[in-house]
C-alpha positions, -999 to +999 in steps of 0.1 A: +223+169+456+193+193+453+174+183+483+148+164+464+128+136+484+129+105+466+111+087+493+081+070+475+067+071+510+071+108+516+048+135+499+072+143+475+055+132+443+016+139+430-006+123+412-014+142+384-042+126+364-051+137+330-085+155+327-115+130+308-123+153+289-093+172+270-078+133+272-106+115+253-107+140+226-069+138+222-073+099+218-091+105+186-058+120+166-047+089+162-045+091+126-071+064+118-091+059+088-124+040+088-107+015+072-077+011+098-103+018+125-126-011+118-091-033+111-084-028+149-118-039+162-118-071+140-082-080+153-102-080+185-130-106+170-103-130+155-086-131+188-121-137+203-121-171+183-149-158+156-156-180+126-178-149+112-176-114+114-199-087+101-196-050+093-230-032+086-231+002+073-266+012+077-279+048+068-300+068+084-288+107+078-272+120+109-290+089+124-269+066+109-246+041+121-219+013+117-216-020+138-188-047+138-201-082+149-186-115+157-194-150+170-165-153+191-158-159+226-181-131+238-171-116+273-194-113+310-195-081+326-162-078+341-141-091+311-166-062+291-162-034+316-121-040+316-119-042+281-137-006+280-104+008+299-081+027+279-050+013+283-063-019+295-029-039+288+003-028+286+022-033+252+052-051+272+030-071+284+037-109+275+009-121+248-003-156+234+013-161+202-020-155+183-033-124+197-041-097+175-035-074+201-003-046+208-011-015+232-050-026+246-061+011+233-077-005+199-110-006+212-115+027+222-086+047+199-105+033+165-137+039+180-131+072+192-116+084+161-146+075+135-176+083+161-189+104+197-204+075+210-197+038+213-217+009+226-205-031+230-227-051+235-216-088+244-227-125+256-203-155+268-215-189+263-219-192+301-242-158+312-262-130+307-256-106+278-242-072+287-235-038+277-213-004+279-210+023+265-184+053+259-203+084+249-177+112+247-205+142+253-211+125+286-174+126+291-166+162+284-199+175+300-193+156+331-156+157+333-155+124+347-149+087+330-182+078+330-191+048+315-227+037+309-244+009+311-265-004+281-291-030+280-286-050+249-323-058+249-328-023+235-303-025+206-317-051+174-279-048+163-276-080+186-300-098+166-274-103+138-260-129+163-289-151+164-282-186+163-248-180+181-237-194+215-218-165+221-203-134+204-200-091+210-210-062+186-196-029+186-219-003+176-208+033+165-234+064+167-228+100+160-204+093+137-194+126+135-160+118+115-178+093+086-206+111+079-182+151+082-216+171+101-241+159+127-269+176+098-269+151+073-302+141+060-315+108+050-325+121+019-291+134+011-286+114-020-245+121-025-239+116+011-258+083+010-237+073-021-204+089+000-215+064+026-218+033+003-185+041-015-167+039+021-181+005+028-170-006-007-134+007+009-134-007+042-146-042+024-116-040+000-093-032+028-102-066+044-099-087+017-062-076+015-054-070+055-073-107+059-067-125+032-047-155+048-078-158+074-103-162+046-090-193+032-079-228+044-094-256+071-100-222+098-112-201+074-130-167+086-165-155+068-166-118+067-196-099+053-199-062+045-237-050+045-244-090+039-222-097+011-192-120+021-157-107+013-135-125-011-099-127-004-075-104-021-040-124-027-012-093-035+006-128-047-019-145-073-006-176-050-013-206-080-011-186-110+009-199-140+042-180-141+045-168-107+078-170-098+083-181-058+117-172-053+144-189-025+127-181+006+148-171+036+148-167+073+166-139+093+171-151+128+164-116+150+166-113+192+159-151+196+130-153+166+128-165+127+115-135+103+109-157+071+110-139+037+091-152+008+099-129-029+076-132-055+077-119-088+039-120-106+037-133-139+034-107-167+007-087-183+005-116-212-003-140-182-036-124-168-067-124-182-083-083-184-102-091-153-076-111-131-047-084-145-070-057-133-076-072-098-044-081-093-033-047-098-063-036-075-078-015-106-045+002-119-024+005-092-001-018-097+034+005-097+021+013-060+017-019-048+054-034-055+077-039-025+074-055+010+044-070+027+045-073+066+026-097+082+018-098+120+005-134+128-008-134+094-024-101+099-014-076+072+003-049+085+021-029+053+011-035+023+033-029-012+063-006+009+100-003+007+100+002+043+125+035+041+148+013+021+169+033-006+146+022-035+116+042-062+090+021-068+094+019-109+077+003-139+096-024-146+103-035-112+061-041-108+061-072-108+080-073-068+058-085-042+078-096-010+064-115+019+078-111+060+061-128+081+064-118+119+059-131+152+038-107+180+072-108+204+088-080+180+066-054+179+083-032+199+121-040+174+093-029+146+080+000+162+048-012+152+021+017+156-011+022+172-031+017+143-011-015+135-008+001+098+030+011+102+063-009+107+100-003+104+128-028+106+153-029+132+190-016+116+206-051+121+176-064+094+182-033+071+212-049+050+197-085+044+164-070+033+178-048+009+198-075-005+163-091-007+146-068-024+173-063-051+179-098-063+140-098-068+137-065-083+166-082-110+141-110-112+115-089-122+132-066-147+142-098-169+102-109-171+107-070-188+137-076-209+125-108-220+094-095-235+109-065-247+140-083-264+114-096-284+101-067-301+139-060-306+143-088-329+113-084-351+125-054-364+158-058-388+169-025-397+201-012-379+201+014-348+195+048-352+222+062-330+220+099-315+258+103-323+277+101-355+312+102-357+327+121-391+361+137-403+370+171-404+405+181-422+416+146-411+406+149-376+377+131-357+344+147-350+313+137-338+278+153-344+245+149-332+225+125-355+202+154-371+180+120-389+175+107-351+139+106-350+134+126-316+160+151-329+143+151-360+108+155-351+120+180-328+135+199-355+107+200-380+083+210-352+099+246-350+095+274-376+122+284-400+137+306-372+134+284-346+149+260-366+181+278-374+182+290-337+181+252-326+206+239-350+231+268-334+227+255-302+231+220-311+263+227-332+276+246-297+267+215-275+283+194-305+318+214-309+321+214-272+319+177-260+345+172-238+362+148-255+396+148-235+380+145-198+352+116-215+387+102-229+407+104-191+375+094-170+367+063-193+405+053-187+406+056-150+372+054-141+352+033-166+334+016-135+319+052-124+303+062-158+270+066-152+248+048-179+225+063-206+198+076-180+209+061-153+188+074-120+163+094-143+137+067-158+112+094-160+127+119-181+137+084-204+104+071-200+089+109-211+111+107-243+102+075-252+061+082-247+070+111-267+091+095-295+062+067-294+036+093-300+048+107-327+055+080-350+016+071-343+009+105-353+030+102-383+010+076-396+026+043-381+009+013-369+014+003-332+033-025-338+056+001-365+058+026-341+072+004-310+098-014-333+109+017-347+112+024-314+131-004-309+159+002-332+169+039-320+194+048-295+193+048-265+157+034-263+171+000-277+185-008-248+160-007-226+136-029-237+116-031-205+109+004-213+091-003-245+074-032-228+058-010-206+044+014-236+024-020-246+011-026-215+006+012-206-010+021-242-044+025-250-046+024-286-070-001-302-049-033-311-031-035-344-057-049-372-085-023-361-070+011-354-068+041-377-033+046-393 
């Protein structure tokens, strides 16, 4: 025993509160992003009943601003003033099954972290409107939590809910992290256009963190600087070809955590436009993997949630639904920000099991299409090995006619050349036949396959091998069933698939020779 009093009664403990001022500036390293910071606020709003929502970007130089309005609920003074407090609920804290909500920090982190001074300004259908705001000069100058009081009468921001019997608007000023200096003029014609591009952003960012809220009998309006957001389905849910794989549910601490796979269909499928926005302009090897839902909220978007896989070409097509109840945040470790989640061990094994059968799935939409091209072309396969005879005993030698070995070969100068071949010859007279010979005997099972674990060097040889057939003179179609028919690229026909959907030649019938 030390001597300690433990008495709660006694003077043995202090209170030790943290000072306003180093606090609230700490509270804006959250890690937000405009995007994930205006998320938050409208997780608020769709808890708050809203059937519409608005964000308004609205420039002004260093004047300028951005508000987040809803019709919902709306809250009196009280509710308003407690909903200002940091830390307002606890994240153990039993919720409704619908709420949006985690740590009751959302409000003021986001806020914080995009702007020095935040206003809410709100009416319930039953009272007065009110306002509050957080200004954080106020805060550091004063040293003290001061929260002021706003009249909404001042503020025309609260004339975007005319009409409605209740609602609350945020309002962010000195937007200090958005706009990067508090000496921005209005005139400032690439910081105006830096502004505009972020709302573009933020409005893409809800059509895919939102989309289930934006269709259906409840559906949600939302409207960036008056324009209403369409929904952004990562499944093209109704699209010819999609495949819907078995769903599943993994019971977890009392819950169901239902799994949905989906393979899209392939490139041949879309249409420029719809290939183009399914793939979110081009991105469409970074948006395979898992998607977490929260109460239909998007949480993760296109992850393999630290699961032991690469996000490849041919497995593009993978886009994996989970679908979460609010009760296992804390299993999740779902952040903050709401933008993060990790599953629980026990979960680890049957999502990885998962996420490979549909990874197989997708690979054969590959193999399919790139059989294909396999069979147009009739002419044997080019190996990379030959096997010959040397005063009667076997041999084998690289395949100087290989076309990569070939077209590396007449690339080099006569000295080059001979300097090549001699290294080649020593890699060929040394093949460790004997240990190939024991190892395939006793361990066939453990041979690794032709590029097995390195798709990009593989991928790299065959852009390059593709290349230069077109620069030799071939025609697209030529070059990828030439392609075709050489080893090892024949057999991975996924491979060359993704060299049609990847190239930007013109199409056979108008392209030079």
């Amino acid at each position: 025993m030390t001597g300690q009093k433990e008495d709660p009664g006694t003077d043995a403990y202090r209170i030790v509160a943290p000072e306003p001022s180093a606090l609230i500036e700490s509270l804006r390293a959250f890690g937000y992003t405009t995007e994930t910071a205006v998320a938050d606020l409208i997780d608020n709003s769709l808890t708050a009943g809203a059937r519409n929502i608005w964000v308004d970007f609205d420039w002004d130089g260093d004047e300028s601003t951005l508000a987040i309005s809803d019709d919902g609920a709306g809250m009196d003074d009280d509710a308003l003033i407690e909903a200002m407090r940091p830390g307002s609920r606890s994240p153990l804290e039993e919720r409704d099954r619908g709420d949006l909500g985690r740590f009751g920090l959302g409000l003021k982190t986001a806020s914080f972290s995009q702007c020095r001074r935040t206003s809410v300004m709100s009416f319930p259908k039953k009272g007065s409107p009110t306002g509050w705001c957080w200004d954080l000069d106020v805060v550091g100058a004063s040293h003290e939590w001061r929260l002021l009081p706003v009249d909404p009468s001042d503020h025309s921001t609260l004339n975007r809910l005319q009409g409605a019997k209740s609602g609350t608007v945020v309002l962010w000023e000195k937007l200090d992290r958005i706009l990067g200096s508090d000496d921005e003029d209005e005139s400032d014609v690439d910081a105006h256009k830096r502004f505009l591009e972020l709302a573009r952003s933020v409005k893409e960012h809800l059509a895919l963190t939102y989309h289930r809220f934006m269709v259906g009998r409840r559906k949600v309006t939302f409207h960036v600087n008056g324009s209403v957001v369409e929904p952004w389905d990562p499944f093209v849910t109704g699209m010819a070809g999609l495949q819907r794989l078995e769903p599943e549910q993994l019971p977890f601490q009392g819950e169901q955590i239902r799994i949905q796979p989906f393979v899209l269909p392939h490139r041949s499928r879309f249409t420029d436009e719809d290939f183009a926005r399914a793939g979110l302009g081009g991105r469409w090897n970074d948006l395979q993997g898992f998607y977490v839902y929260r109460n239909d909220r998007l949480l993760v978007a296109g992850d393999y949630l630290g699961l032991p896989f690469q996000k490849e070409e041919h497995y593009k097509l993978v886009r994996i639904a989970v679908d979460l109840p609010n009760t296992l945040d804390e299993h999740w470790q779902i952040d903050v920000r709401k933008s993060m989640a990790h599953p629980p061990g026990p979960l680890r094994r049957d999502l990885r099991r998962i996420a490979t059968a549909a990874r197989s799935k997708a690979s054969e939409v590959y193999r399919y299409r790139g059989k294909a091209l396999t069979r147009k072309q009739a002419q044997g396969i080019e190996q990379t090995w030959s096997q010959g005879l040397r005063r009667g005993k076997i041999t084998y030698a690289l395949n100087r006619a290989h076309p990569l070995v070939a077209n590396f070969l007449t690339s080099l100068n006569p000295t080059q050349r001979r300097q090549a071949n001699t290294v080649l010859k020593l890699v060929e007279e040394t093949v460790p036949i004997p240990l190939i010979a024991i190892n395939t005997s006793e361990r066939d099972e453990e041979q690794a396959k032709p590029y097995e674990g390195n798709e990009a060097n593989l991928r790299k040889a065959a852009q390059m091998l593709y290349q230069a057939f077109r620069d030799g003179g071939m025609k697209r179609a030529d070059a990828l069933a030439k392609l075709a028919s050489t080893d090892p690229f024949n057999l991975f026909p996924e491979i060359i698939e993704t060299l049609v959907d990847d190239a930007t030649d013109p199409e056979d019938g108008t392209d030079e020779p």
